[in-house]
N, CA, C and O atoms as a GROMACS GRO file, in nm:
protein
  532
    1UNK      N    1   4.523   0.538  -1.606
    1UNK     CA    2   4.440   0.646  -1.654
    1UNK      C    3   4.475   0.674  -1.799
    1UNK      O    4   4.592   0.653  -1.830
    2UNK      N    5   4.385   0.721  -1.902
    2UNK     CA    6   4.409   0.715  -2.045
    2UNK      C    7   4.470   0.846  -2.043
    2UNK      O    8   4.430   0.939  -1.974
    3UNK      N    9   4.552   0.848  -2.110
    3UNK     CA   10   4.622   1.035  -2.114
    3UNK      C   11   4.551   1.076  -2.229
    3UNK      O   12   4.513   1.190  -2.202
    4UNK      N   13   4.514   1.048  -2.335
    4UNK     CA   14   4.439   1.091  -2.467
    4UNK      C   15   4.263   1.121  -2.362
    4UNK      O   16   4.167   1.044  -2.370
    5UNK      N   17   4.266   1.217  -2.294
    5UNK     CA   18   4.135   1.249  -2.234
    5UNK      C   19   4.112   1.395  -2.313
    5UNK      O   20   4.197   1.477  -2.348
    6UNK      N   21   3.929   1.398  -2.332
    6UNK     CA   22   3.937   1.553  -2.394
    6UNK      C   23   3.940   1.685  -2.253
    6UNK      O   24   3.935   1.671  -2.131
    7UNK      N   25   3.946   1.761  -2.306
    7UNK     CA   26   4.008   1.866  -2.166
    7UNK      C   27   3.889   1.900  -2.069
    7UNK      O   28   3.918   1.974  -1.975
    8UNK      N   29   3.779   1.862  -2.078
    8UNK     CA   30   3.670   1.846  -2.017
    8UNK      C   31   3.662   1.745  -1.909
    8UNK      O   32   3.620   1.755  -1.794
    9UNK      N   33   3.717   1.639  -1.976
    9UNK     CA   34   3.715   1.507  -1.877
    9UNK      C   35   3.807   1.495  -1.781
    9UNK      O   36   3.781   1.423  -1.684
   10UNK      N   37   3.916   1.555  -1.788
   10UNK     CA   38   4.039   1.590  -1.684
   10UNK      C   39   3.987   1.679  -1.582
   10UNK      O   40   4.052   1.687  -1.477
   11UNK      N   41   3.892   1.740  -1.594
   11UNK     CA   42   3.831   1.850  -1.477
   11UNK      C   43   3.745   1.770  -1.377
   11UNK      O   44   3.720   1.817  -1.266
   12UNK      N   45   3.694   1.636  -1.420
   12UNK     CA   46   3.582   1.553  -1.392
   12UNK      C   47   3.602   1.502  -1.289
   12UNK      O   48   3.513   1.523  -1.207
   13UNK      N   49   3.725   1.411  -1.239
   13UNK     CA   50   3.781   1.328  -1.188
   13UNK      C   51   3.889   1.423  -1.083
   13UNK      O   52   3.977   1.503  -1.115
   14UNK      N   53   3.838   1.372  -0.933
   14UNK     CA   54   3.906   1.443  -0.876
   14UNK      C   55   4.042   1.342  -0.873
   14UNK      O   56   4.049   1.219  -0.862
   15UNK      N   57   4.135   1.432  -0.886
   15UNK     CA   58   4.240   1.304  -0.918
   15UNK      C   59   4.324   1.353  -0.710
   15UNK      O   60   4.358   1.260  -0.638
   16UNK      N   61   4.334   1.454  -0.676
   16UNK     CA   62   4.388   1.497  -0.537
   16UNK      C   63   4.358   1.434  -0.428
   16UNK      O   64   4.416   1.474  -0.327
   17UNK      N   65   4.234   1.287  -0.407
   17UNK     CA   66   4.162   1.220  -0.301
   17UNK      C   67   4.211   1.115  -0.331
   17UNK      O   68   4.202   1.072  -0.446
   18UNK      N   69   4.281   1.043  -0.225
   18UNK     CA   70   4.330   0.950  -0.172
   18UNK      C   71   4.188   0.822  -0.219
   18UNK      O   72   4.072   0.815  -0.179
   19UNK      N   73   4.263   0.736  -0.318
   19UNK     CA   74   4.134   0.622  -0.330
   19UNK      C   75   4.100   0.540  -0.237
   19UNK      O   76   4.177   0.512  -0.145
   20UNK      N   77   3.929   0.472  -0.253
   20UNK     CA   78   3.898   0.406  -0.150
   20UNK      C   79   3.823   0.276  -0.236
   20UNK      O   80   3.814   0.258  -0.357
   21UNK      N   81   3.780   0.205  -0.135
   21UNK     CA   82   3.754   0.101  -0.214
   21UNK      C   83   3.647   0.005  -0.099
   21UNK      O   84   3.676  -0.050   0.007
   22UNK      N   85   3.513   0.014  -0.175
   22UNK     CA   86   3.413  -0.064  -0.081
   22UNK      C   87   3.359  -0.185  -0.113
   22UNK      O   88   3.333  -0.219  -0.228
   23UNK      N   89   3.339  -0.263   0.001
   23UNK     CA   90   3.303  -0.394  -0.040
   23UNK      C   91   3.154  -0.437  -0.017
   23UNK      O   92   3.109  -0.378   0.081
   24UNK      N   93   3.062  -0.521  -0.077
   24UNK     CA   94   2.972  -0.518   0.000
   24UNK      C   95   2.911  -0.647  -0.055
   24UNK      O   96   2.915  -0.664  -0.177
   25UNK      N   97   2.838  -0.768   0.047
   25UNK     CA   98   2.849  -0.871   0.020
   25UNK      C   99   2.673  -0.881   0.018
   25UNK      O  100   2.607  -0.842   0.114
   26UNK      N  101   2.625  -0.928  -0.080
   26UNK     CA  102   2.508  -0.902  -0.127
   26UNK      C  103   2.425  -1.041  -0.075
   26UNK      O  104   2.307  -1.055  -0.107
   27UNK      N  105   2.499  -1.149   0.014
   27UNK     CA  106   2.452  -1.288   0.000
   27UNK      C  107   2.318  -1.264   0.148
   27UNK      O  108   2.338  -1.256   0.269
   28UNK      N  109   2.208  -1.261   0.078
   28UNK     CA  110   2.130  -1.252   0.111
   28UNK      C  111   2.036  -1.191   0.166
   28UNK      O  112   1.951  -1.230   0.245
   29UNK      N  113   2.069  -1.027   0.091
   29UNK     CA  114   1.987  -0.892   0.076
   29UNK      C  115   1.948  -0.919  -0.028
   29UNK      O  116   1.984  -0.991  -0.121
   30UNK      N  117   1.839  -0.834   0.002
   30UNK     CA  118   1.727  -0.752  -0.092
   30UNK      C  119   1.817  -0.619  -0.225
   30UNK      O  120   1.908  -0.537  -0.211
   31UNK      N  121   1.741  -0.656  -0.327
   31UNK     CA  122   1.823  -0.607  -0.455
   31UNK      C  123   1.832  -0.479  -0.428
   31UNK      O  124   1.945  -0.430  -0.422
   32UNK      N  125   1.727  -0.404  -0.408
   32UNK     CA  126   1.755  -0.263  -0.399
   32UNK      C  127   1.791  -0.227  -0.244
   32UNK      O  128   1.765  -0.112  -0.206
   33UNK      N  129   1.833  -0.290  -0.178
   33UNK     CA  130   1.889  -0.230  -0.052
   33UNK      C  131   2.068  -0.297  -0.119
   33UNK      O  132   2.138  -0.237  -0.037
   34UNK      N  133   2.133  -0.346  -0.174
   34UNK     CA  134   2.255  -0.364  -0.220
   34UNK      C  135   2.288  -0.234  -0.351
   34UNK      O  136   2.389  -0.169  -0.375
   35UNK      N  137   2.188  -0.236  -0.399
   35UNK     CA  138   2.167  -0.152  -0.536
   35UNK      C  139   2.221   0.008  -0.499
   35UNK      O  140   2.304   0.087  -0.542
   36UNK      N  141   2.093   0.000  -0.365
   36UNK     CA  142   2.149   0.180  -0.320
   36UNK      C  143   2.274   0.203  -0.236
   36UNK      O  144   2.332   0.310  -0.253
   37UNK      N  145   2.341   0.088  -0.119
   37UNK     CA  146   2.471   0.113  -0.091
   37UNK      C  147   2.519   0.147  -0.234
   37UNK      O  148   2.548   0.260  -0.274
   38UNK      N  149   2.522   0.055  -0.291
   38UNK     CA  150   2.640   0.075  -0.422
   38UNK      C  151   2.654   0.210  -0.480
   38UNK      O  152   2.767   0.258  -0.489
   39UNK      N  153   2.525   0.293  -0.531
   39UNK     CA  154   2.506   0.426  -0.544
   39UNK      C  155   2.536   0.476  -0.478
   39UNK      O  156   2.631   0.542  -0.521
   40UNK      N  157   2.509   0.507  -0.323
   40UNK     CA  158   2.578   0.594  -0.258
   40UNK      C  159   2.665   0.616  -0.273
   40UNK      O  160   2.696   0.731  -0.305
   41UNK      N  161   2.797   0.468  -0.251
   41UNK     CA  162   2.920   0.502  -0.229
   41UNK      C  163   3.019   0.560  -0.389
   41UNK      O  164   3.115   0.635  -0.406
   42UNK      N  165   2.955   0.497  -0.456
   42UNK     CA  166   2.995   0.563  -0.643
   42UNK      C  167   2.960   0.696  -0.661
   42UNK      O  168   3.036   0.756  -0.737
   43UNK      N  169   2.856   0.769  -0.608
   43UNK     CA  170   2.863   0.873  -0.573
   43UNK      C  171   2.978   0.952  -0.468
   43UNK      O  172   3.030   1.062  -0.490
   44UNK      N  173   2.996   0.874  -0.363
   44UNK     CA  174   3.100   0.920  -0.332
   44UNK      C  175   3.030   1.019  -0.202
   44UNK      O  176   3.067   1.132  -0.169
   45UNK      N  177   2.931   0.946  -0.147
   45UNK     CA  178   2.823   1.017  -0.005
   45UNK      C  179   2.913   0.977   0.096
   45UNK      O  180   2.916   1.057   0.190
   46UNK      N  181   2.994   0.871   0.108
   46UNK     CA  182   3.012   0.765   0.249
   46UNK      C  183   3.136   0.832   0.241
   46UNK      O  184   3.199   0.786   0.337
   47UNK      N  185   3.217   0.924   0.176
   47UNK     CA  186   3.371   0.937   0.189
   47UNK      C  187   3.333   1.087   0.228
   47UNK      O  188   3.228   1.147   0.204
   48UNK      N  189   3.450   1.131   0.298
   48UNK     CA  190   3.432   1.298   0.343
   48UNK      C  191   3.442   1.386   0.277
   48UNK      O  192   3.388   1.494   0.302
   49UNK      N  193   3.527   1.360   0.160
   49UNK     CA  194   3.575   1.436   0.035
   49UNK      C  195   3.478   1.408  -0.088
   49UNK      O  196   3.509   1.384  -0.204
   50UNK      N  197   3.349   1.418  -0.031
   50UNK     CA  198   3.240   1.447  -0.157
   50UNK      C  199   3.244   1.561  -0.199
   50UNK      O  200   3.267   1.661  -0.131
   51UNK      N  201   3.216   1.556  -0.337
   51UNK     CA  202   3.190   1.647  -0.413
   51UNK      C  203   3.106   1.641  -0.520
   51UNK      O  204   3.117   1.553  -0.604
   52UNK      N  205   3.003   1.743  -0.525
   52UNK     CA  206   2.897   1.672  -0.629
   52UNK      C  207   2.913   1.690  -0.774
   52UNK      O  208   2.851   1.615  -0.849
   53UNK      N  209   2.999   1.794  -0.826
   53UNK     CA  210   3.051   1.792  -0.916
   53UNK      C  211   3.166   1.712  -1.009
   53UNK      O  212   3.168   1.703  -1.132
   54UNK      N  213   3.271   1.652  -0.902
   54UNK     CA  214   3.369   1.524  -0.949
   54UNK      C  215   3.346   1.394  -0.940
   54UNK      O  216   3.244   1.369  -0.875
   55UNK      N  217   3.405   1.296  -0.984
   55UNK     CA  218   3.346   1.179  -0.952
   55UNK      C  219   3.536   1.106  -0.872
   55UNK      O  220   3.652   1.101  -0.916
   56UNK      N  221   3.489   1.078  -0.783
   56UNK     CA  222   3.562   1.024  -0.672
   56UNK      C  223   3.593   0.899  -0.728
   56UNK      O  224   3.529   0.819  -0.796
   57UNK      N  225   3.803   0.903  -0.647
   57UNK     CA  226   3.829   0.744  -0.728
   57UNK      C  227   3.767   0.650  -0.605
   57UNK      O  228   3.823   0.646  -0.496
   58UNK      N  229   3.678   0.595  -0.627
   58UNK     CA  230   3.594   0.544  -0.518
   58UNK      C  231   3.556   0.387  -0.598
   58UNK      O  232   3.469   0.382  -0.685
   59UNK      N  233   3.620   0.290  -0.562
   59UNK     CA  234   3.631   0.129  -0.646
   59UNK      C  235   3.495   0.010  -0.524
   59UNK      O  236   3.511  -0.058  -0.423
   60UNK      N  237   3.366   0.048  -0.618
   60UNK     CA  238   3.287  -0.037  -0.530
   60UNK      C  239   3.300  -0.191  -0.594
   60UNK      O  240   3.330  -0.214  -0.711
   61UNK      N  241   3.274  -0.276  -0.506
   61UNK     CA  242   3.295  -0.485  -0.551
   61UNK      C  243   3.126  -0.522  -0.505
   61UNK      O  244   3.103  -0.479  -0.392
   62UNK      N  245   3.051  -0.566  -0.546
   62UNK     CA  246   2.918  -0.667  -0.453
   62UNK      C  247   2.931  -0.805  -0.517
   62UNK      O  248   2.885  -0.849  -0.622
   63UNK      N  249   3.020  -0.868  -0.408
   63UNK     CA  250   3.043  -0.995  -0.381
   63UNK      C  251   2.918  -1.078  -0.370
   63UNK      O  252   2.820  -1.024  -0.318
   64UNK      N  253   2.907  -1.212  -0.416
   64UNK     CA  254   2.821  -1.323  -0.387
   64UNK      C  255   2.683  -1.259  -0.459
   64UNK      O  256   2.576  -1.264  -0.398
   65UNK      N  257   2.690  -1.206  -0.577
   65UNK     CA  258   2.540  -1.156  -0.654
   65UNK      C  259   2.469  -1.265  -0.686
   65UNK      O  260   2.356  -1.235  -0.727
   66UNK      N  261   2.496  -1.413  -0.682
   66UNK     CA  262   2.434  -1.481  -0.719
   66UNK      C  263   2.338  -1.566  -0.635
   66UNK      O  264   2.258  -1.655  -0.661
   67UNK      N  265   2.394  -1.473  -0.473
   67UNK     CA  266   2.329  -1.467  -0.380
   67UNK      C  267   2.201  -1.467  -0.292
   67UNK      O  268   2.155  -1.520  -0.191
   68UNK      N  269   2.163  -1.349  -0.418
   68UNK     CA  270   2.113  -1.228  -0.362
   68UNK      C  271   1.967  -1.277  -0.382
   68UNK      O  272   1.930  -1.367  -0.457
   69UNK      N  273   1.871  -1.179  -0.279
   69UNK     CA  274   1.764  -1.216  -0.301
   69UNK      C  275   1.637  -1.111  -0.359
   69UNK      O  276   1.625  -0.996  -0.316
   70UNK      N  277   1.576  -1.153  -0.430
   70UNK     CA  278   1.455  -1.075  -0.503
   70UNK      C  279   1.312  -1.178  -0.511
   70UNK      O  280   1.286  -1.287  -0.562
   71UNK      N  281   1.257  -1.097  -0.449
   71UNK     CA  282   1.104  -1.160  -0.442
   71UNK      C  283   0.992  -1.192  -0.561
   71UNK      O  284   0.985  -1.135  -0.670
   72UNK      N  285   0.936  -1.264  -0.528
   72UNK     CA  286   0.874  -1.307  -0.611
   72UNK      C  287   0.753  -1.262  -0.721
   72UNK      O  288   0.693  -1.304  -0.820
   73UNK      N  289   0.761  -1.149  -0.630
   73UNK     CA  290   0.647  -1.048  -0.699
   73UNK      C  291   0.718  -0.991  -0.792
   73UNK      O  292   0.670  -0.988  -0.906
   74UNK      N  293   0.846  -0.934  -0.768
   74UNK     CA  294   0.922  -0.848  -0.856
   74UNK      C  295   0.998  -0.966  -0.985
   74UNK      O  296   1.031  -0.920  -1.095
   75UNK      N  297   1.008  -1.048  -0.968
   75UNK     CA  298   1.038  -1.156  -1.046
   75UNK      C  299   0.925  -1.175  -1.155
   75UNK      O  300   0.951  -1.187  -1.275
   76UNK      N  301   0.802  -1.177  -1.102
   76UNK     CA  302   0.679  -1.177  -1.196
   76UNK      C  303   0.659  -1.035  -1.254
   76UNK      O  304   0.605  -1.038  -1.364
   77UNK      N  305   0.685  -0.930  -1.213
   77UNK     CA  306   0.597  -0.797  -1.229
   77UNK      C  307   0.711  -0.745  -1.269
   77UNK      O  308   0.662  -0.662  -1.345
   78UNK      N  309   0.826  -0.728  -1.279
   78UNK     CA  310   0.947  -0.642  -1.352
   78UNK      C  311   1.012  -0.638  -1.477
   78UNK      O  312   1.092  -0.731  -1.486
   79UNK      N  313   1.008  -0.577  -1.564
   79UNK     CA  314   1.029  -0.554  -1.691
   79UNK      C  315   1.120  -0.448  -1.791
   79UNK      O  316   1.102  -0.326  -1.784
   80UNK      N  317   1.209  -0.502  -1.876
   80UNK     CA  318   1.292  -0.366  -1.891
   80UNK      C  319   1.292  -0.333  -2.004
   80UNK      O  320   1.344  -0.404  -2.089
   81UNK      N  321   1.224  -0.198  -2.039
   81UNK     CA  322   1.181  -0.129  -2.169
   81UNK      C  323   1.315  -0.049  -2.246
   81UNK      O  324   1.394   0.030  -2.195
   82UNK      N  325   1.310  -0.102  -2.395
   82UNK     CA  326   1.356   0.021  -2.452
   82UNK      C  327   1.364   0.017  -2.586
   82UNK      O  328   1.366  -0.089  -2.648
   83UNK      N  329   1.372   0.148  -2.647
   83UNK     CA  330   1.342   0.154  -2.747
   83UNK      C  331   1.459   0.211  -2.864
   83UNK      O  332   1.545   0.300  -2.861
   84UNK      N  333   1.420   0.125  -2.951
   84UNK     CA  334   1.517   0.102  -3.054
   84UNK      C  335   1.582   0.221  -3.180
   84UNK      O  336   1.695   0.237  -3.227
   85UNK      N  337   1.462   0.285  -3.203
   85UNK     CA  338   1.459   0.391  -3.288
   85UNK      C  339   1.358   0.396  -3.370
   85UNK      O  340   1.287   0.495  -3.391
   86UNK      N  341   1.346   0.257  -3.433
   86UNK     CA  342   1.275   0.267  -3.505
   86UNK      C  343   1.118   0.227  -3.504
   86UNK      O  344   1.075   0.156  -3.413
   87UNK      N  345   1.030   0.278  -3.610
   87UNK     CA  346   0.883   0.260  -3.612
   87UNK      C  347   0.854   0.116  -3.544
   87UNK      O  348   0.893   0.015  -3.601
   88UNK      N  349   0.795   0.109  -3.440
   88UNK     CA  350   0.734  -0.049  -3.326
   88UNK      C  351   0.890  -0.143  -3.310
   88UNK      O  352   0.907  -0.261  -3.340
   89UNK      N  353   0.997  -0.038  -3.248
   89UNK     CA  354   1.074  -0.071  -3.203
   89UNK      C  355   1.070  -0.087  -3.063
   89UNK      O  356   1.183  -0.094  -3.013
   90UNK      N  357   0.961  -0.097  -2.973
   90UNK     CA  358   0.995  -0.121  -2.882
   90UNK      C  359   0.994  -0.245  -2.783
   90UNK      O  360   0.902  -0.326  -2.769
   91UNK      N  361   1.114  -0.244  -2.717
   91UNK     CA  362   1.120  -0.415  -2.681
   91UNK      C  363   1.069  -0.395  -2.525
   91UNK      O  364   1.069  -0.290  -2.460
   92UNK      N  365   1.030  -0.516  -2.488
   92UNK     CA  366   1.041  -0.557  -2.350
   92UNK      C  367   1.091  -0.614  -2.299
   92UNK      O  368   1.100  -0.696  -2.391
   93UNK      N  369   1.157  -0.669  -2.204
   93UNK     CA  370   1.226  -0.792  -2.141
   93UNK      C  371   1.231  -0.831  -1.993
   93UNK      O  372   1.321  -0.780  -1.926
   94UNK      N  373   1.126  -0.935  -1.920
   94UNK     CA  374   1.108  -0.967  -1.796
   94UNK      C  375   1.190  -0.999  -1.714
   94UNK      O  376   1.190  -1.122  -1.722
   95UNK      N  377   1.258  -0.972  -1.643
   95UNK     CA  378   1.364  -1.024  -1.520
   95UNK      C  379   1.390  -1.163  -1.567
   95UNK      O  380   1.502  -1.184  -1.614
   96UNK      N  381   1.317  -1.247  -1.561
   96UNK     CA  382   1.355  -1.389  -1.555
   96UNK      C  383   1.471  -1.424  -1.692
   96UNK      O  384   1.578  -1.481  -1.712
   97UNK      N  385   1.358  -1.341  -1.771
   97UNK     CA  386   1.451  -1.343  -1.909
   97UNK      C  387   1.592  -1.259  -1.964
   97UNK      O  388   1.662  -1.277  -2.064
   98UNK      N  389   1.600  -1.145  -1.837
   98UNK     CA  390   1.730  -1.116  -1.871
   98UNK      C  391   1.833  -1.152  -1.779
   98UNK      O  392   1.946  -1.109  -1.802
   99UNK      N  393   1.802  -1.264  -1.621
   99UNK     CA  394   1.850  -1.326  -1.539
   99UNK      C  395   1.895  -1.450  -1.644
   99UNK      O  396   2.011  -1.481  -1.619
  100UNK      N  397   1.838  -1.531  -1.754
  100UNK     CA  398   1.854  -1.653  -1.807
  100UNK      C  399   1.976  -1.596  -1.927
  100UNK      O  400   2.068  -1.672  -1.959
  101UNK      N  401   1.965  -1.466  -1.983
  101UNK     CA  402   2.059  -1.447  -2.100
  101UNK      C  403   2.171  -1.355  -2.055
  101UNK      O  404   2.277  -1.356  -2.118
  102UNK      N  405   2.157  -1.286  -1.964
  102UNK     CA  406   2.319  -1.245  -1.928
  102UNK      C  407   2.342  -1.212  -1.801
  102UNK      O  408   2.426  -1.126  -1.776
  103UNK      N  409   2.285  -1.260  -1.720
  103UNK     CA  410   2.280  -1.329  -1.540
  103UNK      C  411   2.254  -1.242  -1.486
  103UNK      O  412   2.203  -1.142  -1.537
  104UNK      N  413   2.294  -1.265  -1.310
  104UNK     CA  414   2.208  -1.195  -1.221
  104UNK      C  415   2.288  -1.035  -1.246
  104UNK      O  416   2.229  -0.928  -1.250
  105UNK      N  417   2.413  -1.053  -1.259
  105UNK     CA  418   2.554  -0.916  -1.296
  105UNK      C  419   2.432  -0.827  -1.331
  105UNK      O  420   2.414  -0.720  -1.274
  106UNK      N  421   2.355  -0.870  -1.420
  106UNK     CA  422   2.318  -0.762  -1.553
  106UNK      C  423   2.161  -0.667  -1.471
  106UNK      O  424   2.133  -0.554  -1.510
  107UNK      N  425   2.085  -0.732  -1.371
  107UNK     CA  426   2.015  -0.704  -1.294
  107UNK      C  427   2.066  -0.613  -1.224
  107UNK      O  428   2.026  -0.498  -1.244
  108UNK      N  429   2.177  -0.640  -1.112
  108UNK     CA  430   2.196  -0.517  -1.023
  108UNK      C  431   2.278  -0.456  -1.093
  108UNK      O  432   2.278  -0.336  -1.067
  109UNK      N  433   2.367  -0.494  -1.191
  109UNK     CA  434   2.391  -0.351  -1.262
  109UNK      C  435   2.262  -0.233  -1.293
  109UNK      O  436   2.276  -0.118  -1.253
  110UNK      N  437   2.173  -0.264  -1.348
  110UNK     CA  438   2.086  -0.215  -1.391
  110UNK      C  439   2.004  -0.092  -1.301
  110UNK      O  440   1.978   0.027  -1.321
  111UNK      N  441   1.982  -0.174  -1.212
  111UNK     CA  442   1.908  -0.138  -1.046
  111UNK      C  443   2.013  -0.043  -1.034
  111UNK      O  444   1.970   0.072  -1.047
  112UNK      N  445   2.173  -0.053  -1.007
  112UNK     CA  446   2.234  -0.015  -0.946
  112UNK      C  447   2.261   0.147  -1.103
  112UNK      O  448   2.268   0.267  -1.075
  113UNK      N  449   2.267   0.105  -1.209
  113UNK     CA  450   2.242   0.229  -1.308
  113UNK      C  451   2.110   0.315  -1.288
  113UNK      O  452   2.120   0.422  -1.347
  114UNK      N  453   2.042   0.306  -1.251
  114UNK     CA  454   1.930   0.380  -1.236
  114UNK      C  455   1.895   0.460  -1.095
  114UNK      O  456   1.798   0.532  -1.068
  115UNK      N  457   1.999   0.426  -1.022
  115UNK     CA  458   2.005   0.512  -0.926
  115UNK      C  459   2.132   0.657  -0.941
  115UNK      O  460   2.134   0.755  -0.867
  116UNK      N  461   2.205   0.634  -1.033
  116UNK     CA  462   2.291   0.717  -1.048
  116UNK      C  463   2.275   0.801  -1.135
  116UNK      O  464   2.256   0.772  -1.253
  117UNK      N  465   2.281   0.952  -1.075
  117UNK     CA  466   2.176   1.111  -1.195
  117UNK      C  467   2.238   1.059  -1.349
  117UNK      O  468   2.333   0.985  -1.378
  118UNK      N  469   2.141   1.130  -1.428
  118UNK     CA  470   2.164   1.127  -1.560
  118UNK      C  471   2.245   1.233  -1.614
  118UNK      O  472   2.198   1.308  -1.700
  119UNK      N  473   2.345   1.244  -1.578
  119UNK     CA  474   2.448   1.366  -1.634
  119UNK      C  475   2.605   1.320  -1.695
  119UNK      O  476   2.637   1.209  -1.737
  120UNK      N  477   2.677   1.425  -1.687
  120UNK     CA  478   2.816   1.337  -1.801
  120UNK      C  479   2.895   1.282  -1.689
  120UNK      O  480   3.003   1.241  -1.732
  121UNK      N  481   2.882   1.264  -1.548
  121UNK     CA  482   2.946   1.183  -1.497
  121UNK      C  483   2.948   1.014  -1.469
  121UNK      O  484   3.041   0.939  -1.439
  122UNK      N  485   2.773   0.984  -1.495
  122UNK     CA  486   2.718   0.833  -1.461
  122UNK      C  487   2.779   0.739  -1.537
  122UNK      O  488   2.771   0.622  -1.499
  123UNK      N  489   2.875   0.781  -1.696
  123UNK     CA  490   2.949   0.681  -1.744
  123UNK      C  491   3.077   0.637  -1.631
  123UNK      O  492   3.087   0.519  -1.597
  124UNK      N  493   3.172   0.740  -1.579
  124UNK     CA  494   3.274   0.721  -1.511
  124UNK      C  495   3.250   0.634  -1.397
  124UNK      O  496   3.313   0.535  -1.361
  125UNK      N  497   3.101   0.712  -1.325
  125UNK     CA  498   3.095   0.649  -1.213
  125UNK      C  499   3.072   0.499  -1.212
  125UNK      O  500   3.125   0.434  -1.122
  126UNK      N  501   2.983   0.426  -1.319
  126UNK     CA  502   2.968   0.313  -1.379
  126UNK      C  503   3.093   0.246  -1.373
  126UNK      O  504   3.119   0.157  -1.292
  127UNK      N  505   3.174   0.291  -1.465
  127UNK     CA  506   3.330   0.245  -1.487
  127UNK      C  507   3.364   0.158  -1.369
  127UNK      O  508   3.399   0.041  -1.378
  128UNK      N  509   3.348   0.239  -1.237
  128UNK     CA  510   3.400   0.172  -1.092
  128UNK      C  511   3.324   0.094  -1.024
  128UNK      O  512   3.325   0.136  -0.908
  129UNK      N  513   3.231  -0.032  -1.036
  129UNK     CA  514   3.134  -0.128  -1.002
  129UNK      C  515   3.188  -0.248  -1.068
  129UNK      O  516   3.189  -0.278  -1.188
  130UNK      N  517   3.239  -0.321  -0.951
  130UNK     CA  518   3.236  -0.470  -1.017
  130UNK      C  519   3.161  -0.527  -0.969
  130UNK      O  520   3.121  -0.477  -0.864
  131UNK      N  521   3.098  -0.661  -1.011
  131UNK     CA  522   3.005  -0.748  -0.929
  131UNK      C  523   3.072  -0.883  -1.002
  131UNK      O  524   3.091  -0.918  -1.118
  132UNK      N  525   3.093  -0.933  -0.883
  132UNK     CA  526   3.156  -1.125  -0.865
  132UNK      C  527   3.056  -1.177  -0.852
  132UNK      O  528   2.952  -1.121  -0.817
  133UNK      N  529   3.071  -1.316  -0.882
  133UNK     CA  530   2.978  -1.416  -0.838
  133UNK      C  531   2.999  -1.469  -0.710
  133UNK      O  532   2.923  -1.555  -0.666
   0.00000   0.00000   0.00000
């Protein structure tokens, strides 16, 4: 744990709950049914000691991502917007094309970021998601 934390961020983290650590093997589910275990448990729903205000030391893994399966419609029809700042800054980028430049990881990360609220905890909770090949 970094000790240089600002005094805000020490309130964040329940540090008193016994850590847990979930596994979940993605080889041959559907993206968003792996996507939302993962949220749940980074949220910290599946442990008894939820709290919606802290973020739980809660260490999720989704094994075999390279596994995983996504259909073909969503392969054709999915796209990830954003924008740059500036005047006709805005980009697009199709699944296929961000599966070819920084792999499948970068997909269910993604899936799996967009299920988690937009507040000052979704960096921490992020922090605790690994995905293996």
């Amino acid at each position: 744990m970094n000790t240089r934390m600002h005094k805000d961020d020490r309130n964040r983290i329940a540090h008193d709950v016994k850590p847990l650590s979930y596994t979940i093997d993605a080889k041959g589910k559907q993206l968003g049914r792996v996507a939302s275990d993962a949220a749940q448990a980074l949220l910290g729903k599946k442990s008894p000691e939820y709290v919606q205000n802290k973020v739980l030391p809660v260490q999720v893994t989704i094994e075999n991502a390279s596994q995983i399966r996504i259909g073909e419609k969503k392969l054709g029809q999915k796209t990830y917007v954003h924008y740059t700042g500036y005047p006709g800054g805005l980009r697009e980028t199709s699944m296929p094309m961000l599966i070819e430049k920084k792999g499948i990881e970068e997909v269910i990360r993604k899936a799996v970021d967009g299920m988690i609220p937009r507040n000052k905890l979704r960096k921490e909770r992020m922090k605790r998601l690994t995905i293996t090949d």
